[in-house]
C-alpha positions as CSV (number, residue, x, y, z in Angstrom):
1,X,26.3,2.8,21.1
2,X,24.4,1.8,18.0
3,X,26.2,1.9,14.6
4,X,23.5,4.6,13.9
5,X,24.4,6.9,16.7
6,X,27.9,6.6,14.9
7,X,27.1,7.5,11.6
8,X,25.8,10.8,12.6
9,X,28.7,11.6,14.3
10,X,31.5,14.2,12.2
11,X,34.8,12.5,11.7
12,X,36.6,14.3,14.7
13,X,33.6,13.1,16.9
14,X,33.9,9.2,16.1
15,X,38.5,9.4,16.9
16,X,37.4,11.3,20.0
17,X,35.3,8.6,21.0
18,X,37.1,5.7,19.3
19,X,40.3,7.2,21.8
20,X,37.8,7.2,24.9
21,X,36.6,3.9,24.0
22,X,40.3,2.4,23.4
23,X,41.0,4.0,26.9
24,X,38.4,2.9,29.1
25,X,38.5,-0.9,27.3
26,X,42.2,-0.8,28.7
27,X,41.8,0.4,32.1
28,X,38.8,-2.2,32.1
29,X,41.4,-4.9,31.3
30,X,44.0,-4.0,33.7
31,X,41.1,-3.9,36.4
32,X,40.3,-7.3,35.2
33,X,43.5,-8.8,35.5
34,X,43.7,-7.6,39.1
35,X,40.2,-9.2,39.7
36,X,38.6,-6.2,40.7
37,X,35.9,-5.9,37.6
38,X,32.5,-6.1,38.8
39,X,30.8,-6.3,35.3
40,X,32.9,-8.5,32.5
41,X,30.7,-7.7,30.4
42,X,31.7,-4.6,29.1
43,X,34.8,-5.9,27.8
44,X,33.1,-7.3,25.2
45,X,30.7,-4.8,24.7
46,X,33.8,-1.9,24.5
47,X,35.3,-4.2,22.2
48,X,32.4,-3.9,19.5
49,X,31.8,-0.4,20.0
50,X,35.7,-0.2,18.7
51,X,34.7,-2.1,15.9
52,X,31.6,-0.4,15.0
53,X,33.5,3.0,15.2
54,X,36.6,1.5,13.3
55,X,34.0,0.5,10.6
56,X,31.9,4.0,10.2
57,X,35.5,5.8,10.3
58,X,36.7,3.6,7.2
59,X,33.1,3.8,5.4
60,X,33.5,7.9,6.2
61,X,36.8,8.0,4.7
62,X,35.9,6.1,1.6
63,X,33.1,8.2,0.6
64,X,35.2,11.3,-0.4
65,X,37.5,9.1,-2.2
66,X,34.8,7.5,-4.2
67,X,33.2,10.6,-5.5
68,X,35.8,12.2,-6.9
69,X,36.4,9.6,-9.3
């Protein structure tokens, strides 16, 4: 997912997917540490799609708090 698919998401969208996200990057990691992931890969990738959606759900909750100043 591309930070730009993320900004056009609404605020309830990105914690819905930031939960999913958290929740398939943990059942990834328990899979891993039984040795039964086929594709390591996408622990690092889940990892930055946290990031990205942590980062558009802090810039989306700044914006309101900016403007009305």
């Amino acid at each position: 997912m591309t930070a730009k698919e993320i900004r056009e998401l609404s605020v309830a969208e990105i914690e819905t997917k930031l939960r999913d996200t958290r929740t398939e990057l943990l059942n990834l990691r328990l899979r891993k540490n039984t040795g039964q992931v086929e594709k390591p890969h996408l622990l690092r990738s889940l990892r930055k799609d946290v990031a990205r959606l942590l980062t558009v759900q802090t810039a989306k909750a700044q914006t309101p708090a900016a403007a009305s100043r």
